[in-house]
C-alpha atoms as a printed R data frame, in Angstrom:
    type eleno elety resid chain resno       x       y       z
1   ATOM     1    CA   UNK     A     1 -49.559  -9.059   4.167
2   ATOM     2    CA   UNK     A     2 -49.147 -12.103   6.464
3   ATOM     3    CA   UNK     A     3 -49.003 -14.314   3.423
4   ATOM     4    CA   UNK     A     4 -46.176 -12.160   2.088
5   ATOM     5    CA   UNK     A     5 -44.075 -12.224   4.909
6   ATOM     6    CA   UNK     A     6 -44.138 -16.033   5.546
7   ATOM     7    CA   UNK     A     7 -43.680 -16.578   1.809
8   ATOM     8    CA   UNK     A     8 -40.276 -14.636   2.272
9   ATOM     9    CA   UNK     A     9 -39.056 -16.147   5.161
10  ATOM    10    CA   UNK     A    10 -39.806 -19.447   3.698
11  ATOM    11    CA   UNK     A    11 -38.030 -18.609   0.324
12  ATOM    12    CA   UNK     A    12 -34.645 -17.751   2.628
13  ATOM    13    CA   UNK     A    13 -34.615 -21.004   4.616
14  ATOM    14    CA   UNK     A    14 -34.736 -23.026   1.681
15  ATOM    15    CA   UNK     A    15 -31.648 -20.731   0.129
16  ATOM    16    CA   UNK     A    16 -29.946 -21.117   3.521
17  ATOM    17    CA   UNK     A    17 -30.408 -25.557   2.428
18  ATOM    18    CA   UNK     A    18 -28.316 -24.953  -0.340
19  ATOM    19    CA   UNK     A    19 -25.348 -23.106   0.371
20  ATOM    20    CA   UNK     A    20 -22.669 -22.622  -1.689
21  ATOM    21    CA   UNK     A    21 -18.648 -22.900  -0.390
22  ATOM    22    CA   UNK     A    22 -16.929 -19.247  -0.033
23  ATOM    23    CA   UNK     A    23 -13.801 -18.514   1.417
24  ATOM    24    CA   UNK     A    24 -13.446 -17.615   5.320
25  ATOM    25    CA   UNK     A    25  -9.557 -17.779   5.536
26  ATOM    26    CA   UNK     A    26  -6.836 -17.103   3.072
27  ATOM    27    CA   UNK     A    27  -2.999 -17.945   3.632
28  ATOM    28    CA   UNK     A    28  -1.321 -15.936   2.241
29  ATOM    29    CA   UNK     A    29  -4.411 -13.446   2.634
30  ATOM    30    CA   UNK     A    30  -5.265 -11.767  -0.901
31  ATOM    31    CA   UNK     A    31  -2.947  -8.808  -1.456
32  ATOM    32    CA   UNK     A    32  -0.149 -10.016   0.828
33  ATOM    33    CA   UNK     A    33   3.201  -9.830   0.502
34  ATOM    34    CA   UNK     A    34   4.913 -12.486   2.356
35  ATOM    35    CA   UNK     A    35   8.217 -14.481   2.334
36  ATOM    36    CA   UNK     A    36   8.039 -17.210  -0.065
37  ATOM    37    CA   UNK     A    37   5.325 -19.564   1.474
38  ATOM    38    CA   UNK     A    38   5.460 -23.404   1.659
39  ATOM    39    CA   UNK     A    39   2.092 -24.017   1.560
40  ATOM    40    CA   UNK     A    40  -1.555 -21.923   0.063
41  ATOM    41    CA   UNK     A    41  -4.269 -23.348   2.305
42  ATOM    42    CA   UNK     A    42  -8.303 -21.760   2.184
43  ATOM    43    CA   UNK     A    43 -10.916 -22.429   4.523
44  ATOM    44    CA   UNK     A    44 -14.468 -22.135   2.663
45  ATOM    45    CA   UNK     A    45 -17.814 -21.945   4.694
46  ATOM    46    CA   UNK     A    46 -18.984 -25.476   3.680
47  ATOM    47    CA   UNK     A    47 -17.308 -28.875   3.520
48  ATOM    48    CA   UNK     A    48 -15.804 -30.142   0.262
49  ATOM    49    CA   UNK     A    49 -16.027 -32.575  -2.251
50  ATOM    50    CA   UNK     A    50 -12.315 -33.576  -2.297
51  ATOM    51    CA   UNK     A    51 -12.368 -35.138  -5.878
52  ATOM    52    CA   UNK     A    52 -14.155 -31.699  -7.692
53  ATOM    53    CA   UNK     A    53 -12.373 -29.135  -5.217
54  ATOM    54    CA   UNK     A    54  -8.873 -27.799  -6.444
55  ATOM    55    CA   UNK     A    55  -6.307 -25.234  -5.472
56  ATOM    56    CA   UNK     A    56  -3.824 -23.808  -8.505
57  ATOM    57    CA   UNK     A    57  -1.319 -21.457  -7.961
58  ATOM    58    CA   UNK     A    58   0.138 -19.738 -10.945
59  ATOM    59    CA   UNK     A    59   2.840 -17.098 -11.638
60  ATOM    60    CA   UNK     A    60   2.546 -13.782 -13.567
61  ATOM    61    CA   UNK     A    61   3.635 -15.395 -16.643
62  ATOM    62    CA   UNK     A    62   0.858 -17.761 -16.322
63  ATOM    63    CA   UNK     A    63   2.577 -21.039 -15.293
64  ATOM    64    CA   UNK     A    64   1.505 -22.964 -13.047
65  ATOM    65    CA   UNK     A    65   3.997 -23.237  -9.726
66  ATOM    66    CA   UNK     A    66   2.305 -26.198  -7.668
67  ATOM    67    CA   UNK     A    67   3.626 -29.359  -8.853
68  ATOM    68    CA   UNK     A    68   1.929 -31.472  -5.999
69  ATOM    69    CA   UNK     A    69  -2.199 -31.900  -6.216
70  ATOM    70    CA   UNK     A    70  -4.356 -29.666  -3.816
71  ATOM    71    CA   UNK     A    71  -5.806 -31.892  -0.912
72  ATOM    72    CA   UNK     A    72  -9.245 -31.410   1.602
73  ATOM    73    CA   UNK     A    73  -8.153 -32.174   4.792
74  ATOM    74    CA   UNK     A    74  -9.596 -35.445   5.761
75  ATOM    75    CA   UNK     A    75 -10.326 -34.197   9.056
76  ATOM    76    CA   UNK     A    76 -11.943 -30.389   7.855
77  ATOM    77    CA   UNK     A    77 -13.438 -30.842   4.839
78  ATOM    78    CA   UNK     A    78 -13.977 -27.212   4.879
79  ATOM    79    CA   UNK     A    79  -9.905 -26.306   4.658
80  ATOM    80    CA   UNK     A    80  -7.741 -26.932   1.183
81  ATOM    81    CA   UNK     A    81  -4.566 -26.939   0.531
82  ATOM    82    CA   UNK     A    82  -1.756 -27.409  -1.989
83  ATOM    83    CA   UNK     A    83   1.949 -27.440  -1.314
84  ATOM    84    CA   UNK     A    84   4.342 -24.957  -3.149
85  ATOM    85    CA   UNK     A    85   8.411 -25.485  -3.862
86  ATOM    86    CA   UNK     A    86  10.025 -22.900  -3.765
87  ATOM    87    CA   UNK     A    87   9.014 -19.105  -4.963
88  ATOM    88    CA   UNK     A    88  10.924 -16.519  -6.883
89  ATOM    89    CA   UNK     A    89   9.993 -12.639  -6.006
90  ATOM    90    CA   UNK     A    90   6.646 -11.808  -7.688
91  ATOM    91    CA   UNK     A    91   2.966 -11.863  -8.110
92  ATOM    92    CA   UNK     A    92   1.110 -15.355  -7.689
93  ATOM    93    CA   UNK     A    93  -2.272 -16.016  -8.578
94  ATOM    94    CA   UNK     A    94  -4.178 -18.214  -7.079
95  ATOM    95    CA   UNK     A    95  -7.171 -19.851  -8.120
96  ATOM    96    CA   UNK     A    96 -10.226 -22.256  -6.168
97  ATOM    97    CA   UNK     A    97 -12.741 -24.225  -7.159
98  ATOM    98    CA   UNK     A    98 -15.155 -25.559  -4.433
99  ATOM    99    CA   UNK     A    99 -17.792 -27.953  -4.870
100 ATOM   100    CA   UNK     A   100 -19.920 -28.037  -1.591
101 ATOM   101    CA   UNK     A   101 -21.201 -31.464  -0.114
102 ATOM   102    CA   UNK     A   102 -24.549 -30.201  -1.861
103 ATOM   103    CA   UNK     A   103 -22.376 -30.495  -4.670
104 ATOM   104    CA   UNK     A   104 -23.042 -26.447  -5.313
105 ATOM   105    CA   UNK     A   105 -20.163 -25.125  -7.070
106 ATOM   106    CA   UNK     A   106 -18.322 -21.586  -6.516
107 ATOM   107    CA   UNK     A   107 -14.779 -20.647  -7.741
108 ATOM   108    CA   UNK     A   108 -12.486 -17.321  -7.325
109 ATOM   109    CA   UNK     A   109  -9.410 -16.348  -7.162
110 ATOM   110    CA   UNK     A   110  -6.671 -13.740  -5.884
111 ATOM   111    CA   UNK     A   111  -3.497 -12.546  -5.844
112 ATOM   112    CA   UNK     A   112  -0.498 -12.522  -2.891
113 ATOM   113    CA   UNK     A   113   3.196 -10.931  -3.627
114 ATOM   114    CA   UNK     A   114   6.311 -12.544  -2.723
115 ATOM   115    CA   UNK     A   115   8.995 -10.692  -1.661
């Protein structure tokens, strides 16, 4: 039984070594509706890998609406961002890719309405 035990706990510390980047912060938050934002930024529970990790924000008829390139912050590498012109009323998705320093990759995405 002792074996058992430390063969479990030793099994989740090295799964806590390789931890994969999920969101902690969303802005807009999923399901919002909001006044046409400037700006979709995430905050993931890892630090990024600025050249794989990418924000994309995309309308309901499927077109893309960022123009300008998602960016890490060089100063968090665990927040993203991309900058956004200006919204029409509507449903936006938008859609992350994070590759962790580990270079573990997760991606998701979510929707926010503008009013």
């Amino acid at each position: 039984v002792k074996h058992g035990g430390l063969t479990a706990l030793l099994l989740a510390t090295a799964q806590l070594a390789f931890a994969h980047a999920h969101p902690t912060q969303q802005t807009p938050a999923p399901d919002a509706t909001v006044e046409a934002p400037h700006e979709v930024a995430v905050d993931f529970t890892e630090g990024l890998e600025p050249a794989f990790s990418t924000l994309t924000v995309i309308d309901a008829a499927g077109k893309q609406v960022n123009s300008a390139k998602s960016s890490v912050d060089a100063n968090n590498k665990k927040h993203m961002s991309v900058a956004l012109g200006e919204l029409k009323t509507g449903t936006y998705q938008v859609e992350w890719t994070a590759v962790a320093n580990d270079g573990h990759r997760t991606q998701g995405h979510y929707l926010f309405n503008v009013k």
